[in-house]
C-alpha positions in Angstrom: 8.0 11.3 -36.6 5.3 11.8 -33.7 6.7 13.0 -30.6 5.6 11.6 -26.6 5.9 13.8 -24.3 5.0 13.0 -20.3 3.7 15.8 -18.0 5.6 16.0 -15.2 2.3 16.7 -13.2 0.7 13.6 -14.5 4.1 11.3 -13.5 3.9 13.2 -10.1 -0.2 11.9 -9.7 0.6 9.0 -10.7 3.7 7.8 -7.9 1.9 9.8 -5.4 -1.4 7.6 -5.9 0.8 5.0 -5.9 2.4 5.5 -3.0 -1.5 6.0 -1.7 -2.7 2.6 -2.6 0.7 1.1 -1.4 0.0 2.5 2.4 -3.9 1.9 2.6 -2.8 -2.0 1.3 -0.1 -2.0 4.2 -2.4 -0.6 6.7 -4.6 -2.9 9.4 -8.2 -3.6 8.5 -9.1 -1.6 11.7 -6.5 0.8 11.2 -8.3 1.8 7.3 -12.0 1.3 9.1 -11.4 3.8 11.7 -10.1 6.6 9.3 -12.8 5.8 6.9 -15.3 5.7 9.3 -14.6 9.4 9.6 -15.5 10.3 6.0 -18.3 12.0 5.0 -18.7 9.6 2.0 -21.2 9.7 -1.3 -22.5 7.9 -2.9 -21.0 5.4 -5.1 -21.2 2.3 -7.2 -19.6 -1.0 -7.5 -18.1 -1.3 -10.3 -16.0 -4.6 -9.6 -18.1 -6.1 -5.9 -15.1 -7.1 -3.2 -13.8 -10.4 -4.3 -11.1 -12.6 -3.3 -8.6 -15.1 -5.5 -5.0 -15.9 -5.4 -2.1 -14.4 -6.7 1.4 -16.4 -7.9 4.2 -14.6 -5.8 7.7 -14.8 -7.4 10.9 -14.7 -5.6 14.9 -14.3 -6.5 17.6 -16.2 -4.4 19.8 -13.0 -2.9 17.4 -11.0 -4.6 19.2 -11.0 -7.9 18.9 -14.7 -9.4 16.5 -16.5 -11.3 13.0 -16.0 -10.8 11.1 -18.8 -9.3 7.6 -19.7 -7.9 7.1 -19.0 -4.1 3.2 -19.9 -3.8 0.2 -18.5 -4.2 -1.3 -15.7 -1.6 -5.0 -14.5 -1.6 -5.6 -11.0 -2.3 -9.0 -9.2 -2.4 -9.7 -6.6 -4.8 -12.9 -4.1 -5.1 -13.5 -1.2 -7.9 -15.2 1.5 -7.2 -16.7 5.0 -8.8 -18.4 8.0 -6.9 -20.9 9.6 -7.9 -18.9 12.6 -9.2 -16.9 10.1 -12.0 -13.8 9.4 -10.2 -13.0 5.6 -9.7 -11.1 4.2 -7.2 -9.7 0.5 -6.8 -7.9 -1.1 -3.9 -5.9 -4.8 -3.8 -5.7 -6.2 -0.1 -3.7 -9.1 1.0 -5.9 -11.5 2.7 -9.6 -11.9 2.6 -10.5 -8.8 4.6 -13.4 -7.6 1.7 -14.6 -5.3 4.0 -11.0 -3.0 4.1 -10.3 -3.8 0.3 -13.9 -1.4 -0.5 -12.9 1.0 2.1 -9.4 1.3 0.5 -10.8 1.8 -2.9 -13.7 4.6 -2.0 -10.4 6.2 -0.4 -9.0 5.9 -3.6 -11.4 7.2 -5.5 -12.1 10.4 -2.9 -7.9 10.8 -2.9 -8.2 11.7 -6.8 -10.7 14.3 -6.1 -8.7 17.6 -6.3 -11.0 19.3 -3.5 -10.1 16.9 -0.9 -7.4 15.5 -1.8 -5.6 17.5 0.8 -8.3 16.2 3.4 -7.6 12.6 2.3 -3.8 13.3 2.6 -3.6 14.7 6.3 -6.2 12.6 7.9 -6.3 9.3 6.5 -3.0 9.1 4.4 -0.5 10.7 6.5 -1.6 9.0 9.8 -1.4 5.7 8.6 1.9 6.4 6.7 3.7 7.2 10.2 1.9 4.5 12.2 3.8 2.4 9.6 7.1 4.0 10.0 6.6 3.7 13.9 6.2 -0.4 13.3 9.0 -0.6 11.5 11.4 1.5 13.3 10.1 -0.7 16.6 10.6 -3.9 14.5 14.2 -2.4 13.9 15.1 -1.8 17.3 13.9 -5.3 18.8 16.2 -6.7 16.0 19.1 -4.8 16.9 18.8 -5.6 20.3 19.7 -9.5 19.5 22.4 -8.8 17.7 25.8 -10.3 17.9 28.7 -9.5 17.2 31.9 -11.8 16.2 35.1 -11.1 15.7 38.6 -13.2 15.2 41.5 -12.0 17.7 44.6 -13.2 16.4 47.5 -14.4 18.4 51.2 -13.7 17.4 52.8 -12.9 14.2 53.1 -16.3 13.1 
């Protein structure tokens, strides 16, 4: 009988890099161009060029019902690797080829243990609460059209 067993470490990389890819593919294209433009970058080498195609999106009725087609979106994807080994990929949606290789040398510099720190609080972080700030302003505009209904009822009868 052979035996798995996960490191926690490596489960912890993992969803944290995921979470990494997940905000640089929500971010703006100028939004990921300005913190990249920041970087001190090396050198590195296409490993998959920019490239767009399209992508089947699947939906649920109420979220819980039979899956069906929605339509097709187009998505960009690049593939990356530094110099150093590491290789970094990024998935955009829209045709924006230009964020989609920025995302992915982001990437690959985020899984670079020396500045991954670097990566977290200047390009990660940022963008992660200019996010929240959207959404929470996104919120409040929807809250503010709100209304209300309720039933008075008249008598016992």
């Amino acid at each position: 009988m052979t035996e798995t067993s996960t490191d926690p470490a490596s489960s912890d990389t993992t969803s944290a890099r995921q979470k990494t890819l997940a905000i640089l593919a929500a971010a703006s294209s100028e939004a990921v161009a300005e913190k990249f433009n920041q970087l001190t970058t090396p050198s590195y080498d296409l490993v998959r060029k920019p490239e767009t195609g399209l992508v089947m999106v699947r939906g649920r009725m109420g979220g819980t019902g039979s899956p069906f087609n929605l339509g097709e979106v187009t998505v960009t994807r690049c593939v990356v690797r530094l110099e150093t080994g590491e290789t970094g990929n990024a998935y955009s949606l829209g045709r924006n080829k230009q964020k989609a290789l920025q995302s992915a040398v982001i990437d690959a510099l985020w899984q670079r243990s020396e500045i991954r720190g670097q990566i977290e609080a200047d390009i990660i972080t940022p963008l992660a609460a200019a996010q929240e700030a959207d959404k929470t302003a996104v919120k409040h505009e929807t809250e503010a059209t709100k209304v209300n209904f309720f039933t008075m009822v008249r008598g016992d009868n």
